[in-house]
LOVODO-509998 format. One record per residue (C-alpha): y, x, z. Coordinates in steps of 0.2 Angstrom, whole numbers, m for minus. Layout:
<rs>
R / Y / X / Z $
...
</rs>
This chain:
<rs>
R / m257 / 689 / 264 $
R / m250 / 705 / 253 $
R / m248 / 713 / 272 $
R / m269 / 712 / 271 $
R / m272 / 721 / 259 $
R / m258 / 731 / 261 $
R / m269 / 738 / 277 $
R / m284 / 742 / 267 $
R / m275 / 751 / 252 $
R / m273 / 763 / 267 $
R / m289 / 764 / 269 $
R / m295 / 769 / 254 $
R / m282 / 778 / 248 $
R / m286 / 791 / 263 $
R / m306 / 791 / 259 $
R / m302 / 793 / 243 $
R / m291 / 809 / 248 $
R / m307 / 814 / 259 $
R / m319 / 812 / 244 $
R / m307 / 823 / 235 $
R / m307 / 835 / 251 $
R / m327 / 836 / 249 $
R / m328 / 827 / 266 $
R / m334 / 808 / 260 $
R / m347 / 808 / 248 $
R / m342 / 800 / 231 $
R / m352 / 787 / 230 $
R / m350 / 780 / 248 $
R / m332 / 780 / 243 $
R / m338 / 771 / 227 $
R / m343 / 756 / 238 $
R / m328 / 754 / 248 $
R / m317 / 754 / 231 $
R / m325 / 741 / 226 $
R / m320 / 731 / 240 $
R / m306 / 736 / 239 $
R / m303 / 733 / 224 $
R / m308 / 715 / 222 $
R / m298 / 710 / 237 $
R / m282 / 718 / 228 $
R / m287 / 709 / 211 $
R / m290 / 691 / 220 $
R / m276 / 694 / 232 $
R / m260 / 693 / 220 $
R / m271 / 679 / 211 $
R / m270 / 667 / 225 $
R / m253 / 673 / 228 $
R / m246 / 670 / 211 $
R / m256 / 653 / 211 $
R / m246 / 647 / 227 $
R / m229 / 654 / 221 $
R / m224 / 638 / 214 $
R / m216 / 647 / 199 $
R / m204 / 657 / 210 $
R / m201 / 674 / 200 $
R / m198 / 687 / 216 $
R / m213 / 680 / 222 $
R / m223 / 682 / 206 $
R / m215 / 697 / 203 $
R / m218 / 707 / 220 $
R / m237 / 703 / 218 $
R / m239 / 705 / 200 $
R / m239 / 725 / 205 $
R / m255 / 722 / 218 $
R / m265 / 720 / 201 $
R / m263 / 740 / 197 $
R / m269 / 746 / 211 $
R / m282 / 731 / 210 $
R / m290 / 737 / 194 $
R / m289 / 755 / 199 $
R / m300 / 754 / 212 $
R / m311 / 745 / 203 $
R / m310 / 756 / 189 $
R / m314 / 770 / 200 $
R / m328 / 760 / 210 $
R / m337 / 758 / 195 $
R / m331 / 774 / 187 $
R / m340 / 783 / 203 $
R / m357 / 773 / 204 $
R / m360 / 776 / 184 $
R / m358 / 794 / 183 $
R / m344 / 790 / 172 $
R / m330 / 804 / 164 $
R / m313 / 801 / 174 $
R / m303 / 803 / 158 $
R / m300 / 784 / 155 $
R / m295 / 781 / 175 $
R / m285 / 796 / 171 $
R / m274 / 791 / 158 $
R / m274 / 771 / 166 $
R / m265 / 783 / 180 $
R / m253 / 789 / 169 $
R / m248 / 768 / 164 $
R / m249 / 765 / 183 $
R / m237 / 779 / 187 $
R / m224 / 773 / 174 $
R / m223 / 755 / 179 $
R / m223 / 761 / 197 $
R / m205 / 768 / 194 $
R / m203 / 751 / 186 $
R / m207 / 742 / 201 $
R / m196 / 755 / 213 $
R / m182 / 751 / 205 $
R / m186 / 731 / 205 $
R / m186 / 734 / 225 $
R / m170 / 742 / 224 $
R / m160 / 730 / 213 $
R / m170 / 714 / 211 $
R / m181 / 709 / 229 $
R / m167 / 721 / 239 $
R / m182 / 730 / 245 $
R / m179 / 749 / 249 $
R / m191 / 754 / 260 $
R / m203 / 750 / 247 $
R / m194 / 755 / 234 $
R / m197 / 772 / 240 $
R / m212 / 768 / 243 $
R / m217 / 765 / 225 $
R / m208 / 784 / 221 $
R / m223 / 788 / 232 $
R / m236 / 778 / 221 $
R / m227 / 784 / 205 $
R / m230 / 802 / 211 $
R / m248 / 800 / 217 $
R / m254 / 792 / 202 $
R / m245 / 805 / 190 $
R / m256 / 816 / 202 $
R / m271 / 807 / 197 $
R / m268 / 808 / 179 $
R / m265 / 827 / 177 $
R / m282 / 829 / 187 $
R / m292 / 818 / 179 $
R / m285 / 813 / 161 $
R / m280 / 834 / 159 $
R / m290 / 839 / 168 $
R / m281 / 851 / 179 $
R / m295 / 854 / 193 $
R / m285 / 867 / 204 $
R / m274 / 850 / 209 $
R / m288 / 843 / 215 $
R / m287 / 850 / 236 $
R / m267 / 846 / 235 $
R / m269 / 829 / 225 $
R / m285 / 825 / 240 $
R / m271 / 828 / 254 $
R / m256 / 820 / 247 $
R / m265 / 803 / 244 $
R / m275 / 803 / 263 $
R / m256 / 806 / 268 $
R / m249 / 791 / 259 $
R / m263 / 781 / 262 $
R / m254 / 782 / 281 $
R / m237 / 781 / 277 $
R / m239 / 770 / 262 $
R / m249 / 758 / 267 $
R / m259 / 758 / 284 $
R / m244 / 760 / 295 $
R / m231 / 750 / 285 $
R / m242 / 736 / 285 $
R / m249 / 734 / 301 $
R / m231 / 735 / 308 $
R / m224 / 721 / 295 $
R / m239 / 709 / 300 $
R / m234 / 713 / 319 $
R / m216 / 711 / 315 $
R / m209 / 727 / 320 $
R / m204 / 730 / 303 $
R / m193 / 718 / 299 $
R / m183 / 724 / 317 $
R / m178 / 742 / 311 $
R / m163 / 745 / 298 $
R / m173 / 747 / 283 $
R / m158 / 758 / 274 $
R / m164 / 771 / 288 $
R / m183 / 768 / 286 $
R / m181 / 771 / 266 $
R / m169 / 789 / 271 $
R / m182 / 793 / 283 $
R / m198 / 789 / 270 $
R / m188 / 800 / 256 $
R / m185 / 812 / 264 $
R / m203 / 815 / 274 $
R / m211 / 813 / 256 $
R / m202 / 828 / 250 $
R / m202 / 838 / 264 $
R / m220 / 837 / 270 $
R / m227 / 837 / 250 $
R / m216 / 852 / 245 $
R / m224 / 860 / 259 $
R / m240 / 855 / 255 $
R / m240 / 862 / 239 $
R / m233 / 878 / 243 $
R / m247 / 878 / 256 $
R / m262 / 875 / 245 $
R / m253 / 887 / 231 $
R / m253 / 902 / 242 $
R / m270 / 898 / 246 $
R / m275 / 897 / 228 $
R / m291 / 882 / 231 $
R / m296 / 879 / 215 $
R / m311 / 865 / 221 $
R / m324 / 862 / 209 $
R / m329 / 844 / 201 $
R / m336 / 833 / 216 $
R / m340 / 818 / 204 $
R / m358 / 811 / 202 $
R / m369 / 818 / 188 $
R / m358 / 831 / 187 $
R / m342 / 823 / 180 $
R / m325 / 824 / 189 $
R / m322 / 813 / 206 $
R / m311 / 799 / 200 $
R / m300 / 792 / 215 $
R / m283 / 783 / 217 $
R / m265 / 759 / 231 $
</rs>
């Protein structure tokens, strides 16, 4: 059930790097956030519900419930008008307990593809919080390509091949190398490539307020 939603993270995690981009209008996005979000809210619900007390179980979807709310957050955030500062700095708590949860994949649910994964989230979210809780507005093009990116690497294509069982046939210690080391190679690049371009977009949020995005 986690693969679902896994899928549609995905997508809007990369129409959320669009609306960021200035090519989906913010509040179309808003609408499919919301979706998005309450499937990632009700998701872990029912999960931990049916988990019969088992802690990796309750553990692995108790996470869902950041990405949940963010959505959410941003959904509303976006159809309001709303200042991003508060998604801004709810970014900040995601990306903390992100690296919390990277290293529970590691050690506790032996996990490492997505333990690296969660680097990933950790990283975007931070992203997230220095644009919109400090305001740093010339991140807003690199922020905008790095999450469309992980919204295929992350989530779309990782969970379409673990709900088609592809996943589970690959040696995950060689999966987790290869998803480290595309992540810094292709974002290092990226961020020498939008530097040396020197895009410094404006706000693209409704009613003048900054676009608030974020699994």
């Amino acid at each position: 059930m986690g693969n679902v939603g896994l899928l549609y993270v995905g997508a809007v995690l990369f129409i959320n790097g669009l609306m960021l981009l200035k090519k989906v209008d913010a509040r179309a996005a808003a609408i499919f956030n919301l979706f998005v979000g309450a499937l990632q809210v009700i998701t872990p619900t029912v999960l931990i519900i049916t988990a019969n007390n088992d802690a990796k179980t309750i553990l692995g979807a108790s996470g869902i419930f950041l990405f949940g709310f963010t959505y959410l957050y941003v959904g509303i955030g976006l159809l309001g008008g709303f200042d991003g500062t508060g998604i801004g700095y709810f970014s900040l708590f995601v990306a903390i307990m992100a690296l919390g949860y990277s290293f529970a994949n590691f050690k506790i649910l032996n996990d490492k593809p997505f333990g690296v994964i969660w680097l990933y989230w950790s990283f975007l979210w931070l992203l997230f919080f220095l644009l919109l809780g400090l305001k740093h507005e010339h991140l807003a093009t690199y922020t905008g390509w790095v999450a469309a990116i992980e919204g295929w690497v992350t989530a779309a294509i990782p969970a379409f091949l673990l709900l088609t069982g592809y996943w589970q046939r690959w040696n995950q210690n060689v999966v987790a190398t290869v998803l480290a080391v595309f992540g810094v190679v292709v974002f290092g690049a990226l961020w020498a490539l939008t530097r040396k371009r020197g895009a410094v977009p404006t706000r693209a949020g409704p009613a003048g307020g900054e676009t608030i995005t974020a699994h």
